[in-house]
C-alpha positions in Angstrom: 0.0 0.0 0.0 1.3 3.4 -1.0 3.1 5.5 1.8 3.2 9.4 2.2 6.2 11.9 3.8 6.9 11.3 7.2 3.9 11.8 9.0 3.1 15.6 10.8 2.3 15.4 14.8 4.1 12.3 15.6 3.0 11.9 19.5 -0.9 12.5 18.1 -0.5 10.3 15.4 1.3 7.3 17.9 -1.6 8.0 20.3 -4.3 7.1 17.1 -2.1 4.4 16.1 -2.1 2.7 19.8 -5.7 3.3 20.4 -6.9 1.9 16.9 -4.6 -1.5 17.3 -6.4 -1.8 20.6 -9.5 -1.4 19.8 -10.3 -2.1 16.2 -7.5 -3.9 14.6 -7.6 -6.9 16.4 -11.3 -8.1 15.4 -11.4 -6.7 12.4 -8.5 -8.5 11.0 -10.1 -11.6 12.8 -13.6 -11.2 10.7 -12.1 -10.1 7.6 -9.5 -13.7 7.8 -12.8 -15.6 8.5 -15.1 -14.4 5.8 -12.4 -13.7 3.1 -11.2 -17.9 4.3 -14.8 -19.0 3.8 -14.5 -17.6 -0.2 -11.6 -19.1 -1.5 -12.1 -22.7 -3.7 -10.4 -25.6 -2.4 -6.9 -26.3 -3.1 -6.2 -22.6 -4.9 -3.0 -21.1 -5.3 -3.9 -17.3 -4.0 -2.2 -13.4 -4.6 -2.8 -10.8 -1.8 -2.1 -8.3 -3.4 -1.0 -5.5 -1.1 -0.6 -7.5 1.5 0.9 -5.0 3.5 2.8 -7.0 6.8 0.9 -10.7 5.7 -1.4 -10.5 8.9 -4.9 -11.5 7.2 -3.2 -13.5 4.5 -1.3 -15.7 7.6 -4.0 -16.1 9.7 -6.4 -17.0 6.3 -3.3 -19.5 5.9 -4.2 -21.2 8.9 -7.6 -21.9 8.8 -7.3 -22.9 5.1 -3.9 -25.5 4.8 -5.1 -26.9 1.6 -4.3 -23.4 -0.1 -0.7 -21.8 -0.8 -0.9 -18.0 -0.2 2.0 -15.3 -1.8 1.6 -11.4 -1.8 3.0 -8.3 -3.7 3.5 -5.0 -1.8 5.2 -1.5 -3.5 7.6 -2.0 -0.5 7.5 -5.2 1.2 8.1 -5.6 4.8 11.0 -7.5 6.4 9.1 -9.0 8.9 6.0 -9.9 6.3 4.1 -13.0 7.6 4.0 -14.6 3.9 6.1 -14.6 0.9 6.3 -11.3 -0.9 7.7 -9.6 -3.7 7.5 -6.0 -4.7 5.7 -4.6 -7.6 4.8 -1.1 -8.5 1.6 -0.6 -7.7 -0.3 -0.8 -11.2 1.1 -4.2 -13.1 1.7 -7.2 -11.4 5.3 -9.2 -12.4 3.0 -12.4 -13.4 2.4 -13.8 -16.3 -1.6 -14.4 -17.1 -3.6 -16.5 -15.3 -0.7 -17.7 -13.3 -2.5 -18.1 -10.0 -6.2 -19.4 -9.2 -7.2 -16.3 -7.1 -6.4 -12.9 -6.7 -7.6 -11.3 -3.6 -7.2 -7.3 -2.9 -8.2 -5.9 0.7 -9.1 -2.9 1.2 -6.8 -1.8 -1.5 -8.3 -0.7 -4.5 -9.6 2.8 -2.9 -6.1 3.7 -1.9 -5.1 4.1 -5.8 -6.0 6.9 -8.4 -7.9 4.1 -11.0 -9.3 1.6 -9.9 -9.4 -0.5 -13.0 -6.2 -0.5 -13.6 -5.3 -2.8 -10.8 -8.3 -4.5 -10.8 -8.1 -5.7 -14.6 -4.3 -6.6 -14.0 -5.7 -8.7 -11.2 -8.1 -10.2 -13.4 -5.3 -10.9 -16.4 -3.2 -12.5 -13.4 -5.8 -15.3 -12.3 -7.3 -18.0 -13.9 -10.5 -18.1 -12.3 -11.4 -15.7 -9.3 -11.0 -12.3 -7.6 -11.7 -11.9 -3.9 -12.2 -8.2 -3.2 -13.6 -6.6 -0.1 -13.7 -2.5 -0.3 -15.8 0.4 0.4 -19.4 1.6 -0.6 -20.2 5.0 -0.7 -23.3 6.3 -2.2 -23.7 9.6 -0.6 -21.7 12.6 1.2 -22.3 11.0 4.7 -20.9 7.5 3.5 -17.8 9.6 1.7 -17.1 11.6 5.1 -17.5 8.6 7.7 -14.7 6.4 5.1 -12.7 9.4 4.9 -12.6 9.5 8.9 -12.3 5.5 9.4 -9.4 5.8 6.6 -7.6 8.6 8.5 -8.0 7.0 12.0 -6.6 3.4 10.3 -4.2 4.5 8.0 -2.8 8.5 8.7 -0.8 7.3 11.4 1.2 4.5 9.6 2.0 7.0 6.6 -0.5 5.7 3.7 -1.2 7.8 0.7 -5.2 8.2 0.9 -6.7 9.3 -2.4 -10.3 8.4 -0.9 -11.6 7.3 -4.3 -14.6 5.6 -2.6 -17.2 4.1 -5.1 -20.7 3.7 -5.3 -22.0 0.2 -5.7 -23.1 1.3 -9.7 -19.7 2.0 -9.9 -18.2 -0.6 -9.1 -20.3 -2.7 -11.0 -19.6 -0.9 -14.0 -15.5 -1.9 -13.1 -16.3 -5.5 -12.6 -18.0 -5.4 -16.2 -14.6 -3.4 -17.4 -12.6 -6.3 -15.9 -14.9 -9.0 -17.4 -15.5 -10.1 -13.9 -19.0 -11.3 -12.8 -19.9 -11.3 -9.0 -20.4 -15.2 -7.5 -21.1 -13.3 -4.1 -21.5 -9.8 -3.3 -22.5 -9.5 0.6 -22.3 -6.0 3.5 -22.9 -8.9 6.0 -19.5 -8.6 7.9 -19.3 -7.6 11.1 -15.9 -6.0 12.0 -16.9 -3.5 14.5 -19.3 -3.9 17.9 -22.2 -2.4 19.0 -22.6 0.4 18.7 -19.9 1.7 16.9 -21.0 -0.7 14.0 -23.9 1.8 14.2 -21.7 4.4 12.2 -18.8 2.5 10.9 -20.6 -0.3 10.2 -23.5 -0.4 8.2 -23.7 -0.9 4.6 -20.1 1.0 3.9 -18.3 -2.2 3.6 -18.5 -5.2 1.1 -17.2 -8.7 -0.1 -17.2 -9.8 -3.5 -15.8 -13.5 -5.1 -15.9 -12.6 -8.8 -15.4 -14.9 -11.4 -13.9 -14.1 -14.8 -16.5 -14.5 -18.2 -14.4 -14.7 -20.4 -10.4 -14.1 -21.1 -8.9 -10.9 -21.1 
């Protein structure tokens, strides 16, 4: 995931960083491993792409041994959890439909176009792209992402574009992609009552798509 400068206010920005690992970080990577885990076909080789440290894409490895996970980061970590390589943010360094899934987390909203990563994701796979990402249909849905984005993210230096889509958008990319949804569900629960009042609601979603045809 792309970085910024160093970040401004560092003791402000450590204090948001503590607070969110405490109280958000934790279950949501739990419930996003789970339900992302419960997607992926048996026995498939599977890209995270921008896998940032490996964390979901470990603990996904664990509940699911009969898959082999790999990621791609713009700068991958030393300490990532899985094996990564770089790439640069816009074409994967695959050949087509080298792997059986592709699976992008909360990614495609950090970058500029989101059919440019999206349709290289789709040219990389042979069969499926796991995506979970934003929906925003209205100013209130745009402000409360741009918030949860600078809360989650600010803090470790991330680039934030907030190119937030409605869900007629983002039909409109799978189409462009020549990806067709298999499932397309809001139904995940990564925050508590209440806060799942706010943050919650319909702003987040999970899609398996499946390719039509061959790009």
């Amino acid at each position: 995931m792309p970085t910024s400068d160093s970040p401004q206010h560092p003791f402000l920005l450590n204090a948001i960083k503590r607070t969110h690992q405490a109280l958000i970080h934790a279950r949501r990577v739990r419930v996003l491993a789970q339900a992302l885990a419960a997607q992926i076909p048996q026995d498939a080789s599977v890209l995270d792409i921008g896998c940032g440290d490996g964390t979901i894409a470990a603990l996904i490895a664990q509940q699911r041994s009969d898959i082999s996970i790999k990621g791609v980061e713009l700068l991958p970590r030393p300490d990532c959890q899985i094996p990564c390589q770089p790439f640069d943010g816009s074409t994967l360094p695959f050949p087509d439909n080298s792997v059986d899934l592709c699976m992008l987390v909360d990614v495609l909203h950090h970058t500029t176009d989101v059919n440019i990563l999206l349709r290289d994701a789709a040219r990389v796979s042979r069969a499926y792209v796991l995506l979970k990402d934003h929906l925003s249909e209205n100013p209130f849905d745009h402000a409360t992402l741009r918030l949860m984005d600078w809360v989650g993210n600010r803090p470790h230096g991330v680039i934030l574009p907030y190119n937030y889509q409605s869900r007629a958008q983002w039909t409109a990319h799978f189409a462009a992609a020549n990806l067709q949804p298999v499932v397309f569900t809001t139904a995940i629960p990564l925050y508590p009552a209440p806060a799942s009042l706010l943050v919650g609601r319909n702003l987040h979603f999970l899609a398996l798509l499946q390719k039509s045809q061959p790009l």
